[in-house]
C-alpha positions in Angstrom: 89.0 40.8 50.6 85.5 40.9 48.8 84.8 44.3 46.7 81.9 45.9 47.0 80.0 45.8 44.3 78.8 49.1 42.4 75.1 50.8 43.9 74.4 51.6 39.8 73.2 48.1 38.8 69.9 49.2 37.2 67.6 46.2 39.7 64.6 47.9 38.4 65.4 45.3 34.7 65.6 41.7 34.5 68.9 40.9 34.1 69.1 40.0 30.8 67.9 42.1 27.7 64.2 41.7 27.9 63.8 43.1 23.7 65.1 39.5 22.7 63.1 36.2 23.3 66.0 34.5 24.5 66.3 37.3 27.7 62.6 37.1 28.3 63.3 33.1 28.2 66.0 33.5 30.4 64.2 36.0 32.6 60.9 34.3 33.3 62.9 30.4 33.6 64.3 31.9 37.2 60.9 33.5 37.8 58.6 30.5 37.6 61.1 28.3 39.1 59.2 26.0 40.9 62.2 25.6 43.8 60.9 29.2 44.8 57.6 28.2 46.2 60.1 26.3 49.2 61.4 29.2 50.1 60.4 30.1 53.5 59.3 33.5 55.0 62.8 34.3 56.1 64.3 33.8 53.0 62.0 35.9 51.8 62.8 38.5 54.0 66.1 38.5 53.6 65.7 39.5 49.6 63.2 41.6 50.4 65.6 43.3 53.0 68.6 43.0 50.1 66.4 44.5 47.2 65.3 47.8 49.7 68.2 48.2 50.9 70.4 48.7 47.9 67.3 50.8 46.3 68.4 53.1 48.7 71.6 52.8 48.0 72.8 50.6 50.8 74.9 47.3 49.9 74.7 44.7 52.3 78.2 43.8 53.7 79.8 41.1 51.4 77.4 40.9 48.5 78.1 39.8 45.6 76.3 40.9 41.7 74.9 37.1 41.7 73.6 37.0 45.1 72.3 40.8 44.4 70.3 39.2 41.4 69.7 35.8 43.1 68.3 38.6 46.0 66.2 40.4 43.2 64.6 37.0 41.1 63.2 35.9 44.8 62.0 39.0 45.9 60.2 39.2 42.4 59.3 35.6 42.5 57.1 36.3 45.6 56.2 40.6 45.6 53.9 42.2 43.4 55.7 44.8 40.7 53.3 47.3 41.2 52.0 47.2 44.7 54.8 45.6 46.2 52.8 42.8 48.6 54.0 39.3 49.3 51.6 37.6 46.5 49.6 34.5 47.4 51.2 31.3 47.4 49.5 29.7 44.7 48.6 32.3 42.6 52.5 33.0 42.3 54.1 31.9 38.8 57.0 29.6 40.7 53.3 27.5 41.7 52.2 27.1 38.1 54.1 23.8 37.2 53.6 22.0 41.0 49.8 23.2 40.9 48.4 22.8 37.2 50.3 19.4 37.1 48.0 18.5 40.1 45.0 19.7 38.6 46.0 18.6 35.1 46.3 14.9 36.1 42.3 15.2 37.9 40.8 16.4 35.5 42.0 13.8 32.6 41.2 11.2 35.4 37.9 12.3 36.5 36.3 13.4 33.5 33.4 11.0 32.4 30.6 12.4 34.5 29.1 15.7 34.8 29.6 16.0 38.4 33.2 15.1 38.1 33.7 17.2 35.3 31.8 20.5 37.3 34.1 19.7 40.3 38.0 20.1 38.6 36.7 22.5 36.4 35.7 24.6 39.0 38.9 23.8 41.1 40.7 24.9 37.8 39.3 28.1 36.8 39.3 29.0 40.9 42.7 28.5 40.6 43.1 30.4 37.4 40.8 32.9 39.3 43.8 33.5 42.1 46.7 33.6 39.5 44.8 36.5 37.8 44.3 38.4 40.8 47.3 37.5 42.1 49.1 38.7 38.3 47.2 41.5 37.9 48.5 44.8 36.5 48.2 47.9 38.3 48.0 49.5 41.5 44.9 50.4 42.4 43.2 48.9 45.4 40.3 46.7 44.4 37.3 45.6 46.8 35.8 42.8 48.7 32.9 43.5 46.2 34.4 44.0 43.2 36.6 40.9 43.9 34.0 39.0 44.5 32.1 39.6 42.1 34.8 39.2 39.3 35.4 36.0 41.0 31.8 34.8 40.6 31.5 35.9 37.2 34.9 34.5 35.8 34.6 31.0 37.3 30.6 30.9 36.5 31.4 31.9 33.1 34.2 30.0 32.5 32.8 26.4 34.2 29.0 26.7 32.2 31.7 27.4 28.5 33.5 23.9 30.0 30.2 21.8 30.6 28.9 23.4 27.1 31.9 22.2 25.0 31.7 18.4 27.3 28.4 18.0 26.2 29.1 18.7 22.7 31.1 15.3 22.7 29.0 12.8 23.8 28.9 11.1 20.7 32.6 11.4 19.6 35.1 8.7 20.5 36.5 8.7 24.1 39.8 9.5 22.5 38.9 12.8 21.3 36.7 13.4 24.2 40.3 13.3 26.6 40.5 16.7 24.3 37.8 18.3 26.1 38.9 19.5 29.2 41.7 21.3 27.4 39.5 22.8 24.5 37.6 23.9 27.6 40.6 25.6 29.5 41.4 27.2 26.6 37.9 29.0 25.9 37.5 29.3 29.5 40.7 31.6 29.6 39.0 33.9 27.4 36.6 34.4 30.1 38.3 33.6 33.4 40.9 36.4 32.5 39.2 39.6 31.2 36.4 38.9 33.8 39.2 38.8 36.9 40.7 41.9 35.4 37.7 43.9 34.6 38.7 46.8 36.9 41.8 47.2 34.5 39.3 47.2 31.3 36.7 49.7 33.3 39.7 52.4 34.6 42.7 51.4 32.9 46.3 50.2 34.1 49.2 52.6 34.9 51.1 53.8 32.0 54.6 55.0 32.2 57.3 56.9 30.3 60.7 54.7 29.4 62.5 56.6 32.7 59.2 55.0 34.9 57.6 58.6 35.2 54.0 57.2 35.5 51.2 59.5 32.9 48.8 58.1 33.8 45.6 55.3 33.5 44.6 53.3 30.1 42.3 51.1 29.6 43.9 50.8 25.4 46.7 49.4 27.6 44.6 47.0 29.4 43.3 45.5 26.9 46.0 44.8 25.0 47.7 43.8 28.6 44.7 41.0 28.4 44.9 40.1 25.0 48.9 39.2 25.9 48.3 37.2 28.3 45.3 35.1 27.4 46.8 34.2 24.2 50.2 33.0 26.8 48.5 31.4 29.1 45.9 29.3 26.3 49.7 28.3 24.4 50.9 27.3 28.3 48.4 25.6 28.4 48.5 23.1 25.0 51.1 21.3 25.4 49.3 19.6 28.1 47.2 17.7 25.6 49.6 15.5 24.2 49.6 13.3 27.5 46.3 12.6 26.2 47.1 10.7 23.5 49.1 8.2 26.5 45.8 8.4 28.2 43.8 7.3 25.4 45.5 3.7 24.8 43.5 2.5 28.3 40.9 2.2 25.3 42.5 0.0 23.6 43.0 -4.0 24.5 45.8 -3.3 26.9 43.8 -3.9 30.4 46.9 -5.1 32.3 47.8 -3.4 35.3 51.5 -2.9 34.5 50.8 -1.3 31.2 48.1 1.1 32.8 50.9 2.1 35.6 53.5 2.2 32.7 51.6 5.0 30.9 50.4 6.6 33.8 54.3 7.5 34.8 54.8 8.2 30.9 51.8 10.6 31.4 52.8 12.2 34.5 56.5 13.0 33.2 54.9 14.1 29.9 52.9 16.6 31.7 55.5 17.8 34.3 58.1 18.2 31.5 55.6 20.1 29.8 54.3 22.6 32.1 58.6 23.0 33.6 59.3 24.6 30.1 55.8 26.1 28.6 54.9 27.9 31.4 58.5 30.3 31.0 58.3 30.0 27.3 54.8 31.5 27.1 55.3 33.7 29.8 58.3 35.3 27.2 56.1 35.6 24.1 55.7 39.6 25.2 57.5 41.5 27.1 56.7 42.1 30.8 57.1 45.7 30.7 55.0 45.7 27.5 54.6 49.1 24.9 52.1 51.0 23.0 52.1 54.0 21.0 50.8 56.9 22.2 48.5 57.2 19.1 46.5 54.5 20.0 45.6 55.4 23.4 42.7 57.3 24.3 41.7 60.6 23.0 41.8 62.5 25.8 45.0 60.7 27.6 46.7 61.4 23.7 46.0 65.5 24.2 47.1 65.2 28.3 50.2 63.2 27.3 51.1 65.8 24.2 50.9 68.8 26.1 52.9 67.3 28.8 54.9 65.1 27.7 55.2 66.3 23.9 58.5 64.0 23.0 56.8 61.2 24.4 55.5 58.7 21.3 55.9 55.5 22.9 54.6 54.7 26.5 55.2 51.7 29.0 53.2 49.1 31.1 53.4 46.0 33.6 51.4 43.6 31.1 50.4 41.2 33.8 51.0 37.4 34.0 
């Protein structure tokens, strides 16, 4: 006969300890699995029902501890921490690999015109657009306006700093110039992500005690929140480049189909090996329920938090991916 398992395992942590790399490594490996993306809405339901349930205290007949945490990894693979919605598809980290290995291999194919170059980076930093707002930290409701707007402004921003740095290279070797389009995500993160985010940097982020009691709204927090995660996804984003150098023998005297198909496959399984392991590996630089001290908050949240909270000297956040 199967024992029921105990109602105290603490679902609200990953599994593993989250204050070493190697647990955030662990952690965010089963998160941004891209098998999760195949899941279908019933499946979905399921750990959604699992994860509620046993919240309140309810185990479902016959579970086990690993289908509890297999339950909890899909229901956080697909709901937001914070507002607790079904996340877009593709702006959920299990679509990372699948997607930015699509849009990876276009734009180091298409990249010797301006019109070319305009298109993917605009599919790019649209998609970065959605994985922001989709990632985002915080609760708080945000607008049709103010959505669209940030949208606008982030992929505006972020496509004119990709044309600039293109034109820059006209006159470099074609070698280097298979450099460009990643130069340009990476500068292009700088904007893409702040600007999606802005309501965070304008009204702050939710800010917790280490029992979750919530204290209230910084935007200190937000921006280092940002900071994290444009310096993760710029690093997720590098190792991509070295299935450039593969690219850049088509300039070379090898014109013969089979060796253009051969490096094509070496490219591809380049970039897909890539993107399986740096998009966990930067996602585990910083911790997902990130920390600051209470010093270096606002002035006015510092005195609210002190009279309130006096012990408090240390308070917590959802960074954001």
């Amino acid at each position: 006969m199967a024992v029921e398992i105990s109602t105290s395992i603490n679902i609200k942590e990953p599994r593993w300890d989250q204050s070493t790399f190697v647990g955030r490594a662990k952690h965010f490996f089963t998160v941004t699995d891209p098998r999760n993306v195949l899941l279908t809405n019933e499946q979905l339901g399921h750990a959604h029902k699992i994860i509620t349930d046993y919240r309140q205290g309810i185990v479902s007949p016959g579970l086990t501890e690993d289908e509890l945490w297999r339950a909890k990894y899909v229901f956080d693979s697909a709901f937001h921490p914070d507002t607790g919605e079904k996340m877009i598809l593709i702006g959920r980290m299990s679509a990372q690999v699948p997607m930015n290995m699509t849009i990876t291999g276009c734009m180091m194919t298409f990249y010797r015109t301006t019109p070319a170059v305009l298109f993917w980076q605009w599919i790019n930093q649209s998609f970065n657009a959605i994985v922001n707002y989709t990632n985002r930290s915080g609760d708080a409701p945000i607008t049709v306006s103010q959505l669209g707007t940030a949208y606008v402004s982030a992929t505006t921003g972020a496509v004119v700093t990709a044309l600039g740095l293109n034109a820059l290279t006209k006159h470099v070797s074609p070698l280097i110039g298979r450099f460009v389009p990643f130069a340009a995500v990476a500068a292009a993160n700088c904007i893409n992500i702040p600007l999606m985010r802005q309501r965070e940097l304008q009204h702050g982020i939710p800010i917790t005690d280490e029992n979750d009691n919530r204290l209230g709204e910084s935007t200190k927090a937000a921006q280092q929140a940002i900071s994290q995660v444009v310096v993760s996804r710029i690093l997720m984003a590098s190792p991509g480049m070295g299935t450039n150098i593969f690219w850049g023998f088509e300039n070379l005297d090898f014109k013969h189909l089979t060796f253009q198909l051969v490096m094509m496959c070496v490219c591809v399984c380049v970039c897909v090996f890539s993107l399986v392991f740096a998009t966990p590996l930067c996602c585990a630089l910083f911790p997902q329920k990130s920390s600051i001290a209470v010093s270096r908050l606002e002035p006015a949240l510092q005195e609210k938090i002190r009279a309130s909270h006096p012990g408090v000297e240390r308070v917590y956040f959802n960074k954001g991916l």
